[in-house]
TILUM-69111 format. One record per residue (C-alpha): x, y, z; residue in one letter; residue number from 1. Coordinates in pm, 1 decimal, decimal comma. Layout:
BEGIN
east|north|up|r|k
X|Y|Z|a|NUM
...
//
This chain:
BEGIN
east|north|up|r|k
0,0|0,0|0,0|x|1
109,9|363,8|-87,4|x|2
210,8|577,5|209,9|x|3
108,7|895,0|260,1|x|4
387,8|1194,1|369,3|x|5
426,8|1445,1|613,8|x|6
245,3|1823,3|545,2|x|7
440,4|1975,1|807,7|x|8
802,9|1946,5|790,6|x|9
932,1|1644,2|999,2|x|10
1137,9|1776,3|1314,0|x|11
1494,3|1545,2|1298,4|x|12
1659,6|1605,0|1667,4|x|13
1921,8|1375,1|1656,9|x|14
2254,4|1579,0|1747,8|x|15
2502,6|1267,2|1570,9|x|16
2423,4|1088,0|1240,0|x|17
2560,2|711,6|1223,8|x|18
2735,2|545,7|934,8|x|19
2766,5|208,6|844,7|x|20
3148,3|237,6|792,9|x|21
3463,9|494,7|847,3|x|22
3455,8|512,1|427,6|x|23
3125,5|638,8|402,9|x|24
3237,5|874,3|697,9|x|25
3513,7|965,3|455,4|x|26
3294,7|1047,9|173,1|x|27
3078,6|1267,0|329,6|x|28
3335,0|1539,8|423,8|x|29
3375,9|1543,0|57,5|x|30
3056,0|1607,9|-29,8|x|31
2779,7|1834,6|100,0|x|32
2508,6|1538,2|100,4|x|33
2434,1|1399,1|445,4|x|34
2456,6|1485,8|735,1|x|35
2724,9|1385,0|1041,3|x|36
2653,9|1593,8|1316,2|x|37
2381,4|1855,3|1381,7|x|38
2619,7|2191,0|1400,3|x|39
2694,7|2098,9|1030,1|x|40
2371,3|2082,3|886,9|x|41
1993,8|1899,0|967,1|x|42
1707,8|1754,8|791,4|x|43
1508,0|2006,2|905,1|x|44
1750,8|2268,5|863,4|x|45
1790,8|2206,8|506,4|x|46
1394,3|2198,5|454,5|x|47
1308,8|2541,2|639,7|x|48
1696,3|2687,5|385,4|x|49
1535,0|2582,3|98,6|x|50
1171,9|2727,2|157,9|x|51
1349,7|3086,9|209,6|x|52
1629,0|3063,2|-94,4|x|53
1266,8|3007,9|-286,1|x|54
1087,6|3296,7|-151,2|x|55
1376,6|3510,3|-171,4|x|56
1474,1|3453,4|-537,7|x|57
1803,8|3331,5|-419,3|x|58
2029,7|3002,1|-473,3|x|59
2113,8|2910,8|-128,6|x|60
2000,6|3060,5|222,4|x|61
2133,4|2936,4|564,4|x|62
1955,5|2995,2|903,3|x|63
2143,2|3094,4|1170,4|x|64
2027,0|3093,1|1505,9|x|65
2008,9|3475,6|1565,7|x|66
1943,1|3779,2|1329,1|x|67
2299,2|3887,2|1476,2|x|68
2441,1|3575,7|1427,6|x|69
2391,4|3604,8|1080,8|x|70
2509,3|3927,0|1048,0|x|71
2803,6|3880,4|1218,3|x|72
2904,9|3497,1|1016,3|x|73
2827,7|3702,9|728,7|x|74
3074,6|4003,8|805,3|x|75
3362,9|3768,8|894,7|x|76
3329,7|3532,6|577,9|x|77
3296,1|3767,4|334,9|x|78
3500,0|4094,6|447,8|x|79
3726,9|3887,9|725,0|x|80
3958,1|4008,4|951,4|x|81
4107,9|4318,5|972,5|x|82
3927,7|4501,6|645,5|x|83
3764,9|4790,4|604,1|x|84
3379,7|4781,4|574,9|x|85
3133,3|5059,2|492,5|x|86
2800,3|5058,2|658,8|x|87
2457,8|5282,6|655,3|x|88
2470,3|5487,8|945,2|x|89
2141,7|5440,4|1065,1|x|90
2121,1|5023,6|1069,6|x|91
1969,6|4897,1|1333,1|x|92
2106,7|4937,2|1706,6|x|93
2241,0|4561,4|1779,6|x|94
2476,1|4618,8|1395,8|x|95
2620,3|4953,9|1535,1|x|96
2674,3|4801,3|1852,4|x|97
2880,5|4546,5|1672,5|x|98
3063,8|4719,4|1458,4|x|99
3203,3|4935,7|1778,2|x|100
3257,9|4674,7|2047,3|x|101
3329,9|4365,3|1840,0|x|102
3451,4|4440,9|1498,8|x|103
3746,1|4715,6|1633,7|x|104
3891,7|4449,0|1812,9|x|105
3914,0|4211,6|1502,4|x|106
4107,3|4511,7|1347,9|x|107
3835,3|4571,2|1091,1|x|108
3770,5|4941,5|1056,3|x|109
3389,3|5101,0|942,5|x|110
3329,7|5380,9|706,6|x|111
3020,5|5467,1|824,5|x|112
2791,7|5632,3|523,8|x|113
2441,5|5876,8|576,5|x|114
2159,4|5896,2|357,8|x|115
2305,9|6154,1|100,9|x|116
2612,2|5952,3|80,8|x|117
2426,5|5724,6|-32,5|x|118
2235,7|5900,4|-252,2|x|119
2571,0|6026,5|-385,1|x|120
2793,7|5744,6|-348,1|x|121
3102,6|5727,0|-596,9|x|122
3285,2|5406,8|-650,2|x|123
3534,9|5540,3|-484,1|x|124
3463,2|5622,7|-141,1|x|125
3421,6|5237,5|-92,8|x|126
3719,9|5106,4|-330,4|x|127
3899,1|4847,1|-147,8|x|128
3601,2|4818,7|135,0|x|129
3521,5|4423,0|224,9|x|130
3146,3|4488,3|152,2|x|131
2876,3|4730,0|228,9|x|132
2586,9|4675,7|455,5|x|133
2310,0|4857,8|387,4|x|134
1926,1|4831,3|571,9|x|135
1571,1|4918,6|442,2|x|136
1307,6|4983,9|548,8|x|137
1524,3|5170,5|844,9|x|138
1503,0|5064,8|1201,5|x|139
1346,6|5262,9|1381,4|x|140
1317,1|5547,0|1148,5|x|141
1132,2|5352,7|882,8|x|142
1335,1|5567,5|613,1|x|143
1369,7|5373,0|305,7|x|144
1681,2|5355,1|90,1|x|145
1670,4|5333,3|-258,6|x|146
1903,4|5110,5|-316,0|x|147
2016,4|5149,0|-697,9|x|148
2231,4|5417,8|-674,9|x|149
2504,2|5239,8|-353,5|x|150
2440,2|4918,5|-573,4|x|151
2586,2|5038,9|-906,6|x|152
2861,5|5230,1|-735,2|x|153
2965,9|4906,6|-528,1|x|154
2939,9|4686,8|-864,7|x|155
3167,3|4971,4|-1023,5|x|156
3422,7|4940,4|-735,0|x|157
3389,8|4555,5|-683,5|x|158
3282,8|4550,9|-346,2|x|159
2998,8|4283,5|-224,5|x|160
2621,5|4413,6|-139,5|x|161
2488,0|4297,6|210,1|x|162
2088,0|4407,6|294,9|x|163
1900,2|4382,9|582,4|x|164
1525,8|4373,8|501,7|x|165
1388,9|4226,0|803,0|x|166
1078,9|4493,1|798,8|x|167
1014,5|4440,6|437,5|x|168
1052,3|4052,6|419,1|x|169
1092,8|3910,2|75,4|x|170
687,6|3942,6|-4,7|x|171
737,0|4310,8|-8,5|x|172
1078,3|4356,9|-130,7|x|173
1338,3|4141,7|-307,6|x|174
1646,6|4338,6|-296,5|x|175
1856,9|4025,6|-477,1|x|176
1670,5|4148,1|-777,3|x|177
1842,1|4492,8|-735,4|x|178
2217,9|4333,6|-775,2|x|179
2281,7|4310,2|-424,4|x|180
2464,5|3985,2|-348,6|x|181
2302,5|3893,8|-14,3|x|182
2027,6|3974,1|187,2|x|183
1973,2|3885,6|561,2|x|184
1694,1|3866,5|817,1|x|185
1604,4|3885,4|1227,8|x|186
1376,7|3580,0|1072,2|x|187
1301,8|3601,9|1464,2|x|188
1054,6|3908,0|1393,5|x|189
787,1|3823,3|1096,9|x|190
976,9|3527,3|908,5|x|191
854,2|3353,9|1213,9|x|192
550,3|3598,7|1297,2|x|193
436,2|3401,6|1645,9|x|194
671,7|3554,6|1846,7|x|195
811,6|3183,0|1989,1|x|196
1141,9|3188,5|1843,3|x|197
1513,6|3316,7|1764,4|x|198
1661,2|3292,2|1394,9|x|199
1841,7|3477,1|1141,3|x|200
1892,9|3382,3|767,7|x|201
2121,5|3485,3|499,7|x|202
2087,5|3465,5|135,4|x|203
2260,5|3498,1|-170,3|x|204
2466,9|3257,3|-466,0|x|205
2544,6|2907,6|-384,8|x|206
2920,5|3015,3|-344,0|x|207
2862,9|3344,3|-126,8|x|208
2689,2|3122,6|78,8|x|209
2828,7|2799,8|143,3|x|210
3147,1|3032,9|217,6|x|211
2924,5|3165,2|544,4|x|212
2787,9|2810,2|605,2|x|213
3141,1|2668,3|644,4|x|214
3204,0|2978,6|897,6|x|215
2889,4|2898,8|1067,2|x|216
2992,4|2524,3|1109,7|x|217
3254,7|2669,9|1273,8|x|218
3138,8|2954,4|1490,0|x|219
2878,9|2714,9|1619,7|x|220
2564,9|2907,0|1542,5|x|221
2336,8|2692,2|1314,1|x|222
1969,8|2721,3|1410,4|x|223
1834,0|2456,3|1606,2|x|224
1525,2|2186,7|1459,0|x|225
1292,1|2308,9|1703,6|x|226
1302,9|2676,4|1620,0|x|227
1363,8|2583,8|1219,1|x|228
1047,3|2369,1|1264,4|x|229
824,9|2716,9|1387,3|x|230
1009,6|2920,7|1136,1|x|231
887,7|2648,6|839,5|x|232
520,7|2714,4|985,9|x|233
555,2|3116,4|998,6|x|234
620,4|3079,1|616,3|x|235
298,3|2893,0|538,0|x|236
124,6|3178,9|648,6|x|237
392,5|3504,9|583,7|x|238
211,6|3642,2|318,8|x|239
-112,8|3601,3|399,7|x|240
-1,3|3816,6|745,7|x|241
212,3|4051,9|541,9|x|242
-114,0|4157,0|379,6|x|243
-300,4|4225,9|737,2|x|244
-12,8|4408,9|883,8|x|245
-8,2|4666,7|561,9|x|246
-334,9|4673,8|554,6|x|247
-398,1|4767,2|939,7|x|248
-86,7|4976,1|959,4|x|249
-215,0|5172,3|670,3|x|250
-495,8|5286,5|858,6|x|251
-321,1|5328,4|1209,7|x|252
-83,4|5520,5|1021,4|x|253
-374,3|5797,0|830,6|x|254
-535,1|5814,5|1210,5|x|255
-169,4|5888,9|1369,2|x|256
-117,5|6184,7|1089,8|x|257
-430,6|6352,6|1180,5|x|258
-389,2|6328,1|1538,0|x|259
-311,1|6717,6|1761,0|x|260
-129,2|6495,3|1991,6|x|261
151,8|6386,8|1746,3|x|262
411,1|6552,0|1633,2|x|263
484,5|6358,3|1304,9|x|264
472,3|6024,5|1173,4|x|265
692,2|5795,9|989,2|x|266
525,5|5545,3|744,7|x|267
623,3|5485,0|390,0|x|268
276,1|5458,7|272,0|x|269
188,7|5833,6|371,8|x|270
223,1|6026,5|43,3|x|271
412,5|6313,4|271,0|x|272
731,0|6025,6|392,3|x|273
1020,8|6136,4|249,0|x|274
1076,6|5829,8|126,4|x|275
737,1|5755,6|-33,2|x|276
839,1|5734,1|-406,7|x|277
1108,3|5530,4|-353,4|x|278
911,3|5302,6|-130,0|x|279
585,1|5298,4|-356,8|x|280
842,3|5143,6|-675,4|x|281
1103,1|4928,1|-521,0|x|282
822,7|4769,0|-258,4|x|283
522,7|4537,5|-330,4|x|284
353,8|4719,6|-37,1|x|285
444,1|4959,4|290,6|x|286
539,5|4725,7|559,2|x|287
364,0|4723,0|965,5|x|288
595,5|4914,5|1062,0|x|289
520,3|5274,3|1213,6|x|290
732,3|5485,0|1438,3|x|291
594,4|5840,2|1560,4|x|292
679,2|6105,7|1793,7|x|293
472,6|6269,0|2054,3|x|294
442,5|6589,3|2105,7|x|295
519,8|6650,3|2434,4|x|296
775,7|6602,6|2673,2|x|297
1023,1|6233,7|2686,7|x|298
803,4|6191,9|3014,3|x|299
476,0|6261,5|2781,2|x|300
570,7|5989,0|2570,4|x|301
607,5|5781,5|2857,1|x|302
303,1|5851,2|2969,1|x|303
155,0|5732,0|2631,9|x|304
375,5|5451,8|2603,5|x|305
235,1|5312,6|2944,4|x|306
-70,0|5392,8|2880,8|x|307
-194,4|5182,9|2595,3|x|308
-363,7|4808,4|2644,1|x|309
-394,1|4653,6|2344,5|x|310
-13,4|4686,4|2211,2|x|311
231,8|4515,6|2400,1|x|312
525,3|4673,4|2581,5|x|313
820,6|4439,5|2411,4|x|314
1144,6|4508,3|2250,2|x|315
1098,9|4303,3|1898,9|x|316
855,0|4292,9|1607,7|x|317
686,7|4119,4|1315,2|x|318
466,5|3936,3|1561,2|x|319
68,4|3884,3|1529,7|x|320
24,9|4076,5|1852,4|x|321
68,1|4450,2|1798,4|x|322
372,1|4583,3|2000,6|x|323
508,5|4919,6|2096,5|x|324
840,4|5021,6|2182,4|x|325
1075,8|5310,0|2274,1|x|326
1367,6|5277,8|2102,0|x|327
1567,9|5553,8|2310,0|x|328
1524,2|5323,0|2572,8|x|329
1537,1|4989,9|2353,4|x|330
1741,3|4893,9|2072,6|x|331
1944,5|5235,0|2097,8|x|332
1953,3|5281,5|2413,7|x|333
2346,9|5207,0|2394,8|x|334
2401,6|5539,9|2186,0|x|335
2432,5|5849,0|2319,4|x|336
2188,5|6126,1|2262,5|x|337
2338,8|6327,7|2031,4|x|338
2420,5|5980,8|1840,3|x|339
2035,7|5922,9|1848,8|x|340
1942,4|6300,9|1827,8|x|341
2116,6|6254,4|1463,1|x|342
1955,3|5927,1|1371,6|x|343
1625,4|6108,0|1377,6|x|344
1542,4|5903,7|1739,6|x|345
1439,6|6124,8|2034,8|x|346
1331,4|6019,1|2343,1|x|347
970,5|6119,4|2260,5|x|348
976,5|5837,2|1940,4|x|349
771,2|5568,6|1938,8|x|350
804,8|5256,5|1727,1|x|351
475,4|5093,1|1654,9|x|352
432,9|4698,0|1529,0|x|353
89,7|4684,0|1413,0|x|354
-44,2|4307,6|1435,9|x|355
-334,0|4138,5|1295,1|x|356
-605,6|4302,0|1567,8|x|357
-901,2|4492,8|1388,9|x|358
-721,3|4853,4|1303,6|x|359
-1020,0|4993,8|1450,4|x|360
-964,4|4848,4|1794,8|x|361
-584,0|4955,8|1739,5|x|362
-685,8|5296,8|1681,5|x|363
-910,6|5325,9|2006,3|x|364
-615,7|5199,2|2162,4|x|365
-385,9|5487,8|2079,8|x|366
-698,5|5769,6|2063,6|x|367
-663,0|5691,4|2472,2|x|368
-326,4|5689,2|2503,6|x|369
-316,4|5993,2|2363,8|x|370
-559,5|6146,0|2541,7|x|371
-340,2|6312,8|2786,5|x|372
//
């Protein structure tokens, strides 16, 4: 009788593999089929790899079991030790933090670029750079960078394209499509969507990326089966939630503009972002993403902070609950505030993850909060 299989990935555990002989042992360090042992590669690993090199448009992808994690395998295997990097100078806080406690002491020095340089850039400023890391939509700003002009500068000087697109996620934007050579994720924030795991992914060309693999096998930090198994089921339903989260954040975002209490809002979908154009034709749609500030005093903002119900008080995002977060006080709270002051983050910003509650209830939420 004919067997039926699996739906739902099948979770493999097992830490060792066994072989029926030392040979076959031998063969399969010279070959990338099989599996030995677990911080090399899983079943379930390679499943959950494969789902995301498909959505992404890419060859290869490889989980890692952080967002940082990636980024950091990825820095050291393609740039290595002791270059010179250039990097967006708003990324995200936990990248910054990297480049200046970690990444100084590996000798590796960071050109660090702003908008206009971007904007601007000449093959030149980054000759000789290991890559450039770049990030859109922006965290916590939600600026958006339009990517062709840094791309065709770096192809000019030879220097490799790395993209962080956690807040688009490949439904909305597929930045491999724009020449960049790799893209990575927090697949932690709406990759996974549930809020019940930790993961990162890279992806790229089969060579870029079994070059990071092989440093992953041996900085030890694969993702595990468990957490691959949850991110496999957050991709059965990504773009289906993708929709929601535009659609809802759409709205919370109109209500936000129009509200005394706020002192400006930053959403690519709002025809007055700067950003809007270049959002509206290199992404499918405008993300969940909001971030606004309060008019009022850091202890104002607070105030509102504290005083919603229905959006959680967490430091992460992407999840089906709506959450809120300062990130003065957050995922920046490491800079100083005339760093953050020139990021565009004062203490009075807000960064809103919109989930997949009924806008309407969302809105009531925040006309309350508000209402000082």
């Amino acid at each position: 009788m004919e067997s039926g299989h699996p739906l739902s990935p099948v979770i493999v555990p097992s830490s060792a593999f066994a072989f029926e002989s030392q040979e076959a042992i031998d063969r399969y360090h010279d070959s990338r089929e099989g599996f030995l042992y677990a911080r090399y590669g899983n079943p379930t690993i390679v499943e959950v790899e494969g789902r995301l090199a498909a959505l992404e448009g890419a060859e290869r992808s490889a989980v890692f079991s952080s967002g940082m994690a990636a980024i950091t395998t990825t820095l050291l295997a393609v740039a290595g030790r002791g270059a010179r990097i250039a990097i967006q100078r708003d990324v995200y806080g936990g990248t910054i933090e990297l480049a200046q406690r970690v990444l100084s002491d590996l000798g590796m020095s960071v050109d660090w670029l702003g908008h206009d340089d971007l904007l601007r850039l000449e093959p030149g400023r980054i000759e000789g750079c290991g890559l450039l890391l770049l990030e859109t939509p922006v965290n916590p700003t939600l600026r958006v960078i339009d990517l062709d002009p840094p791309v065709r500068a770096a192809r000019e000087a030879g220097v490799p394209v790395v993209v962080d697109a956690t807040f688009a996620t490949p439904i909305l934007h597929r930045p491999l499509g724009q020449g960049v050579d790799l893209v990575v994720h927090s697949a932690t924030k709406y990759l996974g969507g549930h809020g019940d795991l930790i993961a990162g992914v890279v992806s790229g060309s089969d060579t870029v990326v079994e070059r990071i693999a092989d440093m992953r096998r041996v900085m030890g930090g694969i993702l595990d089966p468990f957490p691959a198994y949850l991110l496999h089921r957050g991709l059965r339903t990504l773009a289906v939630r993708m929709e929601a989260h535009c659609r809802a954040a759409a709205a919370v975002a109109r209500m936000l503009a129009d509200h005394p209490r706020v002192a400006s809002v930053s959403y690519p979908g709002l025809p007055d972002h700067p950003d809007h154009e270049v959002a509206a034709r290199q992404m499918d749609d405008f993300g969940g993403m909001i971030a606004f500030e309060v008019d009022g005093t850091p202890a104002d903002a607070v105030l509102v902070h504290d005083r919603l119900r229905l959006f959680a008080r967490a430091g992460s995002l992407g999840d089906v609950e709506s959450l809120v977060s300062m990130p003065a006080r957050m995922s920046h709270r490491n800079l100083d505030d005339e760093t953050r002051r020139s990021l565009g983050i004062p203490q009075q910003l807000l960064r809103l993850s919109v989930g997949l509650e009924d806008p309407r209830d969302l809105i009531a939420d925040l006309e309350q909060a508000l209402a000082m």
